[in-house]
C-alpha positions in Angstrom: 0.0 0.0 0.0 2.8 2.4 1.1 4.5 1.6 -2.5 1.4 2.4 -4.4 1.0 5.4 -2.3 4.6 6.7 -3.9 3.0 6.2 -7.0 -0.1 7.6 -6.6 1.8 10.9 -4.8 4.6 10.9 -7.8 1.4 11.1 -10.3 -0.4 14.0 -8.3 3.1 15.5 -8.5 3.6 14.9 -12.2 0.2 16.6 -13.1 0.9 19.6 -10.6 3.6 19.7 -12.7 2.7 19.8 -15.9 -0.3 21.8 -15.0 1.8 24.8 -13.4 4.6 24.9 -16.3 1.3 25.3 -18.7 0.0 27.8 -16.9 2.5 30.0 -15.9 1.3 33.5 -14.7 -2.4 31.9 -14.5 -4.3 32.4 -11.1 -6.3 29.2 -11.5 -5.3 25.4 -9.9 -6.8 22.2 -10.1 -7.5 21.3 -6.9 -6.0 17.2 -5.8 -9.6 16.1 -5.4 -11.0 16.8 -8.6 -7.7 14.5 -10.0 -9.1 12.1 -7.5 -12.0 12.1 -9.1 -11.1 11.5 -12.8 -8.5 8.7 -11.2 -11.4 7.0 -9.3 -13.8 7.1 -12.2 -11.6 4.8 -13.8 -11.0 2.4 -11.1 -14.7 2.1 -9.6 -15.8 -0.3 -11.8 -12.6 -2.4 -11.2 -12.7 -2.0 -7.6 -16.2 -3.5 -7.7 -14.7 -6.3 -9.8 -12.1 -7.1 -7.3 -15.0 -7.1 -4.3 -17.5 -9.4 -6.3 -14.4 -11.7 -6.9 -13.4 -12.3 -3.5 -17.0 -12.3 -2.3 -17.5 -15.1 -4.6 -13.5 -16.8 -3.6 -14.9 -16.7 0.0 -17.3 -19.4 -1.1 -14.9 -21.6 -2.7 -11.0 -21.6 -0.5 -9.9 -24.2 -2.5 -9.8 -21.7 -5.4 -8.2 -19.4 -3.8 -5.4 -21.6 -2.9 -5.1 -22.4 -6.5 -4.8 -19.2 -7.4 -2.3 -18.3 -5.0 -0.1 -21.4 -6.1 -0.7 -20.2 -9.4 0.5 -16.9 -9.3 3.5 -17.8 -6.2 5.2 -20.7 -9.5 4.3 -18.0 -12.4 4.7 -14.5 -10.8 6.5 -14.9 -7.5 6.1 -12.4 -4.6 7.7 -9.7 -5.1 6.8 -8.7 -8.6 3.0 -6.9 -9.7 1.0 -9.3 -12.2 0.6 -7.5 -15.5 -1.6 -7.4 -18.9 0.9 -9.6 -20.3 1.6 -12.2 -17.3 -2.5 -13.2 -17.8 -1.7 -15.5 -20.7 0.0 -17.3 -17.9 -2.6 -17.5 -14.8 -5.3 -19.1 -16.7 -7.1 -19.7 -13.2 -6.6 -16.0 -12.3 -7.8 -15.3 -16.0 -11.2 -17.8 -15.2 -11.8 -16.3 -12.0 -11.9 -12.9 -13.6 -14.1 -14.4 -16.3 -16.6 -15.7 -13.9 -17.1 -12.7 -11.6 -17.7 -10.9 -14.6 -20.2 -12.7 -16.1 -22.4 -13.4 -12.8 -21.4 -9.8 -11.3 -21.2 -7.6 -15.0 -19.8 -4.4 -15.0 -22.3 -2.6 -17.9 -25.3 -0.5 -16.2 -28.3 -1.8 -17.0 -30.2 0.4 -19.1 -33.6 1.3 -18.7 -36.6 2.9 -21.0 -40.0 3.9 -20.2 -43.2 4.0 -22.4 -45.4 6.5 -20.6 -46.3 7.5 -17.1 
């Protein structure tokens, strides 16, 4: 968390950045929170994702173990899984699969015909 939070604080700073050196002599700032914002609009939906799959992994430990013997031979622990490592974690890539398709991410639409 504390390495993500590095991250997260080198971003802010890199948008600061760029915002100040583009608006030199300009009164006006973007405030952190509404880059919070555009950030977390992004990663709601995944988020949710990630909660439906371990809601539905609580149901099932033996998957989980699988999963973490999977990624512990392909990944190891001190690396982050990435787009390209998925091709490799095909029980990772099923669990995924699943939660999405009982738990989908698209908002369900809705029309009306009168009042």
């Amino acid at each position: 968390m504390k390495a993500f939070k590095k991250k997260f604080d080198r971003f802010h700073d890199h948008v600061f950045g760029e915002h100040r050196s583009n608006k030199e002599g300009v009164k006006e700032f973007v405030p952190k929170d509404i880059v919070d914002d555009l950030i977390a609009g992004g990663t709601d939906t995944s988020a949710t994702t990630v909660d439906w799959a371990m809601s539905e992994l609580m149901k099932q430990p033996h998957l989980i173990q699988k999963a973490i013997e999977e990624l512990d031979r392909v990944i190891g622990r001190e690396t982050w899984v990435e787009d390209k490592d998925i091709a490799q974690l095909p029980c990772i890539d099923a669990i995924m699969k699943e939660t999405m398709r009982k738990h989908p991410v698209a908002c369900n639409a809705r029309t009306t015909s009168g009042s």
